[in-house]
C-alpha positions as CSV (number, residue, x, y, z in Angstrom):
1,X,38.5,-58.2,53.8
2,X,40.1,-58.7,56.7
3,X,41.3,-55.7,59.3
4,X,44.7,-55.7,61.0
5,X,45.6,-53.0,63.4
6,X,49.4,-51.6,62.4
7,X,51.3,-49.4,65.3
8,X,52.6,-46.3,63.4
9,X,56.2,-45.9,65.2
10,X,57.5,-42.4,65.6
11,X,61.2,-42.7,66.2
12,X,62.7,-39.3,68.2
13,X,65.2,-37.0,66.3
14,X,67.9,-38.0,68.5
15,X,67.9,-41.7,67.1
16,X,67.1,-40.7,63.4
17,X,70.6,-38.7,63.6
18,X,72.2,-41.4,65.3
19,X,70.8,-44.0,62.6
20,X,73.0,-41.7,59.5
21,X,76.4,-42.4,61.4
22,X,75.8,-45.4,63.2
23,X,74.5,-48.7,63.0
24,X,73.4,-49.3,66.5
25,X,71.4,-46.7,67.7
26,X,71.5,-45.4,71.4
27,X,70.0,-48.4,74.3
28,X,67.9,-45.7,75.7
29,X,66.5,-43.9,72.8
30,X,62.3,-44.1,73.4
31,X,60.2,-45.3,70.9
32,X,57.1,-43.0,70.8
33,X,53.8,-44.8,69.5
34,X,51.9,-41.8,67.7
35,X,49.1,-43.1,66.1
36,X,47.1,-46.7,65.3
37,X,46.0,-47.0,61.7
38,X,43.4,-49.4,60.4
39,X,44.6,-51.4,57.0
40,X,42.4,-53.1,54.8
41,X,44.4,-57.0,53.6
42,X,42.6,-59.1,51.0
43,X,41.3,-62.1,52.4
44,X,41.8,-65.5,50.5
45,X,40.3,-64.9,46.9
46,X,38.8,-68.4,46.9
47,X,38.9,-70.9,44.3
48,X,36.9,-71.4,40.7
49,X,36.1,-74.9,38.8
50,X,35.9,-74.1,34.8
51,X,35.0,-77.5,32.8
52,X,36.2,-76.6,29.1
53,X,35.1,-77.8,26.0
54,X,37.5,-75.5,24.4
55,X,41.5,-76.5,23.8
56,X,43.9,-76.2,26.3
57,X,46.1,-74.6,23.6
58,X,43.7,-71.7,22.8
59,X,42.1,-70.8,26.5
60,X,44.8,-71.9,29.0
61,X,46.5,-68.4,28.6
62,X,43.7,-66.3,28.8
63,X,42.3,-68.8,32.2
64,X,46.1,-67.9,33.2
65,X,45.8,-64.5,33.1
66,X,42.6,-64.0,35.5
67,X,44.2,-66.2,37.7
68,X,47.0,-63.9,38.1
69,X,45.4,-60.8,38.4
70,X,42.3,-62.0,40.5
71,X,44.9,-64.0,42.8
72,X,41.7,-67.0,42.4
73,X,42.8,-70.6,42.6
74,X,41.8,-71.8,39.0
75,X,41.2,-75.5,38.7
76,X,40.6,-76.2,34.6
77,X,39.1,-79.6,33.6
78,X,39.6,-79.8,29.5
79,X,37.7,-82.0,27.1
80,X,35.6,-81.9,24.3
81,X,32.5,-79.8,24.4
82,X,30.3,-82.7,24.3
83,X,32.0,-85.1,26.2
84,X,32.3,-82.1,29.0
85,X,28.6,-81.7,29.2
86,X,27.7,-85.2,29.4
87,X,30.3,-85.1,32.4
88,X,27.5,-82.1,34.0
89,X,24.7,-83.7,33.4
90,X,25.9,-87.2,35.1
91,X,27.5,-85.4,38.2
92,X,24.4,-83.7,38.4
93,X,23.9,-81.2,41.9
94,X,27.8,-83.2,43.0
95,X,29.4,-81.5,40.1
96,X,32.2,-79.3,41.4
97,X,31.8,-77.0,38.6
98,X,31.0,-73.3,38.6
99,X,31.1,-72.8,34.9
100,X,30.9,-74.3,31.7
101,X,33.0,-72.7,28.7
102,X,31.8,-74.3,25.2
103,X,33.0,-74.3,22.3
104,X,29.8,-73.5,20.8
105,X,26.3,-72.4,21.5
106,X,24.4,-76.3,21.1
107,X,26.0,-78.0,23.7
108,X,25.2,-74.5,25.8
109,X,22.0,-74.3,24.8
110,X,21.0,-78.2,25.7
111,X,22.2,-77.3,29.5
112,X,20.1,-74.4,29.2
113,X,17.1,-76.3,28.2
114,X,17.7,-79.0,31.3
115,X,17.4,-75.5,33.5
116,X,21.4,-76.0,34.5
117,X,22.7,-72.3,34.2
118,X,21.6,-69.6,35.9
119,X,20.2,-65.9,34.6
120,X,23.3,-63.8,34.1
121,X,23.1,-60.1,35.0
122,X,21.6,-57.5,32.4
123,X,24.7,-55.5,33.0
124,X,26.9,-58.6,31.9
125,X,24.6,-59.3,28.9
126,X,24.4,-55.5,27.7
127,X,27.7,-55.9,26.6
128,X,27.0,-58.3,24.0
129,X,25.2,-58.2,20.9
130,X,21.2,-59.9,21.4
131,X,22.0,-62.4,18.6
132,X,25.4,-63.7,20.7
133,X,23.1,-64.1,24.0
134,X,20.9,-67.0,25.0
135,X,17.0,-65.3,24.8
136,X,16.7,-66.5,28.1
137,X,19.7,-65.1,29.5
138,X,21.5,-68.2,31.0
139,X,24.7,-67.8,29.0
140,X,26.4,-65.6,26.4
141,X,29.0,-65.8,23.6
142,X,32.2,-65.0,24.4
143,X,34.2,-65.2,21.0
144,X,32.8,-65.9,17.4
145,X,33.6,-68.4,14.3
146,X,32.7,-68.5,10.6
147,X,32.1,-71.7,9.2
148,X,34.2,-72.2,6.1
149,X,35.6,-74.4,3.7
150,X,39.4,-75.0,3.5
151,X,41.0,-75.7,0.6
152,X,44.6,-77.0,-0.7
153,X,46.2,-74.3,-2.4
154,X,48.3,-76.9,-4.5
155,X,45.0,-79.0,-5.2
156,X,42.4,-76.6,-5.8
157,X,41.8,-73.8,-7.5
158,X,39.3,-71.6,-5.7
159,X,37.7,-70.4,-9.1
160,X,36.7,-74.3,-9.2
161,X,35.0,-74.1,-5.6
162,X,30.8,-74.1,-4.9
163,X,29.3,-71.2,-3.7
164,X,27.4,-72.9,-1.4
165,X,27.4,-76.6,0.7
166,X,25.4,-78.2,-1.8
167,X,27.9,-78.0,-4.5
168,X,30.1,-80.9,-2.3
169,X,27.7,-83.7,-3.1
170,X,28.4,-83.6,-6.6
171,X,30.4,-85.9,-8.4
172,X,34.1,-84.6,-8.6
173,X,34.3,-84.0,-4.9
174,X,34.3,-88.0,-4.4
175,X,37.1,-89.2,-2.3
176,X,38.5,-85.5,-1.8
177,X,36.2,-84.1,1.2
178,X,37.5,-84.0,4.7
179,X,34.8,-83.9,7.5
180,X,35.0,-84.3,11.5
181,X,31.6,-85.9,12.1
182,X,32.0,-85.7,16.2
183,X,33.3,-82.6,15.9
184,X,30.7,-80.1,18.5
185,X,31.0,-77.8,15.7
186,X,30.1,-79.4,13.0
187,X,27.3,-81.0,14.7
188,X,26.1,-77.6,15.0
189,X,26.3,-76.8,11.6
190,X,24.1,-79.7,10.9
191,X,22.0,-78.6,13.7
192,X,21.6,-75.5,12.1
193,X,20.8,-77.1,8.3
194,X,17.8,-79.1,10.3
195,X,16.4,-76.3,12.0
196,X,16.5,-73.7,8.2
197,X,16.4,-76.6,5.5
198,X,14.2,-79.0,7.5
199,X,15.2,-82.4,8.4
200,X,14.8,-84.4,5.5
201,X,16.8,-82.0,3.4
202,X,19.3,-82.1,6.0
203,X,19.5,-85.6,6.1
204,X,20.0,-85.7,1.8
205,X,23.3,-83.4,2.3
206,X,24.4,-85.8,4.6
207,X,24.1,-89.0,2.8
208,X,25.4,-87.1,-0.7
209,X,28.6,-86.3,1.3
210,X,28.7,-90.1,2.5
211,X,28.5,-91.0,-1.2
212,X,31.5,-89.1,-1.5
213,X,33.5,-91.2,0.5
214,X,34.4,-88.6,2.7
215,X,37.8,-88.7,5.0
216,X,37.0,-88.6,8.7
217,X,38.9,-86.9,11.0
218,X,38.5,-86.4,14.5
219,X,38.5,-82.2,15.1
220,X,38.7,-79.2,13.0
221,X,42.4,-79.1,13.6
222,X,43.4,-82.7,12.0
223,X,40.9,-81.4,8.9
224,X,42.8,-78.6,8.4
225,X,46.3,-80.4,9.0
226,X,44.5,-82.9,6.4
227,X,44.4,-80.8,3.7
228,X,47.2,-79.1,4.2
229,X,49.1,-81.9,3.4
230,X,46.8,-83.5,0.8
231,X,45.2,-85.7,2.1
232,X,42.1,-84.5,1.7
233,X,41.5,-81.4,-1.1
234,X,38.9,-79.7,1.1
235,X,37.3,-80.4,4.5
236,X,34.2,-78.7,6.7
237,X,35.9,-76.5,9.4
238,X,35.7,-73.4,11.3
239,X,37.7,-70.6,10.4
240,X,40.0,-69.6,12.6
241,X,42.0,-72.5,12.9
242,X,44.0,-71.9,9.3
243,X,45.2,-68.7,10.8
244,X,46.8,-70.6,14.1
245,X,48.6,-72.8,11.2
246,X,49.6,-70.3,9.5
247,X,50.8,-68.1,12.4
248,X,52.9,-71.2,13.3
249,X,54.3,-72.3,9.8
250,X,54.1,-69.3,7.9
251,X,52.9,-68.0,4.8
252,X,53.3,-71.1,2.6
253,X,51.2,-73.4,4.8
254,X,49.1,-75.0,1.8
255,X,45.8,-74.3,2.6
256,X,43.2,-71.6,2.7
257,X,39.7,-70.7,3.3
258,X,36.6,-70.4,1.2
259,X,33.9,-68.3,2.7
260,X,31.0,-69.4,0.5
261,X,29.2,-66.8,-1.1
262,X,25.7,-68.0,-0.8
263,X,25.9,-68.3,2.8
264,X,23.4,-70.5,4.4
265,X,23.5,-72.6,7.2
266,X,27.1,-73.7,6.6
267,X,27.8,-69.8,6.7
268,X,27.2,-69.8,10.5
269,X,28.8,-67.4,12.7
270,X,29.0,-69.4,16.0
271,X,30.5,-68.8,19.6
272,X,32.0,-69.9,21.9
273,X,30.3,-69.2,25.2
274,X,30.1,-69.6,29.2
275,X,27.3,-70.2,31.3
276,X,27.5,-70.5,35.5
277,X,25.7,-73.5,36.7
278,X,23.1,-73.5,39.2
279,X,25.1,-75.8,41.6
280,X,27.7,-73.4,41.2
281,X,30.3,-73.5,44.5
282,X,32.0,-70.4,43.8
283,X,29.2,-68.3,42.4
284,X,30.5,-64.9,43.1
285,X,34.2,-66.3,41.0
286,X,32.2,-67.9,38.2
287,X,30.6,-64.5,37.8
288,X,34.1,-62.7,37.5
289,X,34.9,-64.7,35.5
290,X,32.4,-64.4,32.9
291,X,32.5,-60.4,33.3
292,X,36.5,-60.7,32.5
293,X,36.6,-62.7,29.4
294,X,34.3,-60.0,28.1
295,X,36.5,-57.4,29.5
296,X,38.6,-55.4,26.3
297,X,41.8,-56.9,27.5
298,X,40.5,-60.4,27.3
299,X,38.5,-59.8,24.0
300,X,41.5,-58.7,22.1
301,X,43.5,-62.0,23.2
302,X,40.8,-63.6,21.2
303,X,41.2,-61.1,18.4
304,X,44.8,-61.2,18.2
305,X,46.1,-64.9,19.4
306,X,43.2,-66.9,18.2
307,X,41.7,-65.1,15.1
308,X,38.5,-65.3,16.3
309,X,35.8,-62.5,15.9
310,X,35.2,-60.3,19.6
311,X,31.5,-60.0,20.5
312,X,32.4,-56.5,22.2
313,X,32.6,-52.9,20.3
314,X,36.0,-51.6,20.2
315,X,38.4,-54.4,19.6
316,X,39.8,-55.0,16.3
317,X,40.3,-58.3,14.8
318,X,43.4,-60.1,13.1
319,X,44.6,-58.4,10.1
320,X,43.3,-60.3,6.8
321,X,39.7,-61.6,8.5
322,X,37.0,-60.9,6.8
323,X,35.0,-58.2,8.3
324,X,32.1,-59.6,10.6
325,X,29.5,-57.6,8.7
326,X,30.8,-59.1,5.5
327,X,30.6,-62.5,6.8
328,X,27.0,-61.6,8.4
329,X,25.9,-60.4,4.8
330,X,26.4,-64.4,3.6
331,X,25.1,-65.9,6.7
332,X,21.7,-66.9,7.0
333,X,20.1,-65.6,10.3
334,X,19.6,-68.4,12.9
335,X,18.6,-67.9,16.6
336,X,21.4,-69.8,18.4
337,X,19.5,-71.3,20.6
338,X,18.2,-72.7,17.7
339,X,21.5,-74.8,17.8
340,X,20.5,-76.5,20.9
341,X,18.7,-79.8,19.9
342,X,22.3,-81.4,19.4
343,X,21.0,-84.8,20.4
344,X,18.5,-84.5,17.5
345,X,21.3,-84.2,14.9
346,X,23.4,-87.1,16.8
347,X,20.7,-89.4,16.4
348,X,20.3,-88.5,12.9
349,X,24.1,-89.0,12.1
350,X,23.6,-92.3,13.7
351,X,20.4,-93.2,11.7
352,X,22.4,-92.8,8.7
353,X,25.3,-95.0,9.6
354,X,27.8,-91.4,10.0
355,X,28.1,-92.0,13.8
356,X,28.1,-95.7,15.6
């Protein structure tokens, strides 16, 4: 803060009664300085560098709104989760970013391995649940996500749907699966299947799906668009982006999800999470930053505009989600740092002829 001395002006009686019935008050009316009064002014709030793996669409508003009420010069660099920690790890100690927001907890947990975050305060991580924290305390979820199937309503009939992943590499499914192979998420997924199944089991689900013929898409949005419009009749996604479709085109969008039953790895709650690097400029920002979007305002703008599940007690979610503990009941449990040998699972994908 900065200090500014401000002169307290007493004016006499004779020119306050002079002020009601005249506009120019007596030449020789004193001024009388009474007292001096200290006032604390905010100094310039500084600035703050986010690199985002998550959409512009979903976090802009939410980036907006600290902004506005922390007065912090925001400077937001968007692009894919992977693609924006390759970007980290090439800048290396130059990188003018203070924090990095994924859209899941692989990509976060690879930076945590190369030692590129640093430990986040107890009192910020007491406010998550353990199993939405990194053990080592360098980052921490800020929002979750059920892994799903979605489904054409006009295509499928859900009675006719697997109740788990493994049903998909079976016969009828050929030329009707949508998948985004590039997709940070569903890398995860598969990171997940490698680190519970085992990597050669893994690797069979993967090359049944390819003798599927599966339809590629780039993100979980085309994949649900997809199958929305028939292009494909189901596709590998995570949840909450039907319910932004929906919200958008209404109730007759023509597709919905399948929570699989027996769970497993493609059951996976993810998160979306922050961590503040090491080379962090703006430190004491980054930090704020992280402590707001776990603040209640902040975690009901993720229950209510994004559908996603809030990793803090006392915020409802979206009408018509699943309950978390309901979705926890199907889920297999995985450490999420678990998730973090992404590269592993690339170079699988590749092996098998999924990924150039």
């Amino acid at each position: 803060m900065r200090v500014f001395t401000i002169l307290i002006l007493l004016i006499g009686a004779f020119l306050l009664a002079a002020c009601q019935t005249s506009e120019t008050p007596p030449a020789a009316t004193p001024i009388v300085v009474t007292e001096i009064e200290q006032v604390e002014v905010p100094v310039d709030p500084g600035r703050l560098v986010i690199y985002s793996g998550r959409s512009e669409s979903l976090v802009a508003p939410i980036i907006d709104q600290f902004a506005a009420v922390t007065g912090i010069q925001v400077e937001v660099r968007y692009g894919s989760t992977s693609e924006m920690a390759a970007t980290i790890l090439e800048e290396g100690r130059n990188s003018p970013a203070d924090v990095y927001y994924a859209q899941d907890p692989g990509a976060l947990g690879a930076l945590a391995a190369r030692g590129l975050f640093v430990p986040l305060p107890a009192a910020t991580l007491e406010k998550v649940a353990p199993r939405f924290v990194a053990e080592d305390g360098t980052w921490v979820g800020i929002s979750g996500r059920a892994r799903v199937v979605v489904y054409n309503t006009d295509l499928v009939d859900p009675a006719d749907l697997p109740d788990d992943i493994w049903g998909f590499v079976e016969p009828q499914w050929r030329g009707r699966i949508g998948w985004a192979p590039t997709n940070g998420s569903f890398q995860a997924m598969l990171t997940g299947m490698r680190s519970v199944w085992g990597e050669e089991r893994a690797r069979e689900w993967v090359r049944g799906i390819q003798a599927n013929d599966p339809i590629v898409y780039s993100n979980n949005t085309s994949t649900v668009a997809g199958v929305a419009a028939g292009e494909a009749a189901v596709g590998f996604v995570n949840h909450y982006y039907l319910y932004n479709f929906i919200a958008q085109e209404g109730e007759g969008f023509k597709a919905r999800n399948h929570f699989l039953p027996n769970g497993g790895p493609a059951s996976l709650i993810m998160v979306s999470g922050v961590g503040i690097l090491q080379t962090a400029p703006n430190a004491a920002n980054a930090q704020r930053f992280v402590d707001f979007l776990l603040s209640v305002p902040a975690q009901q703008y993720f229950a209510s505009r994004t559908n996603e599940y809030p990793v803090v007690e006392g915020v409802q979610t979206a009408p018509g989600l699943p309950p978390l503990a309901e979705i926890d009941a199907m889920a297999i449990d995985i450490n999420l740092d678990d998730l973090a040998d992404l590269p592993g699972t690339g170079q699988m994908l590749s092996e098998l002829g999924v990924l150039p």
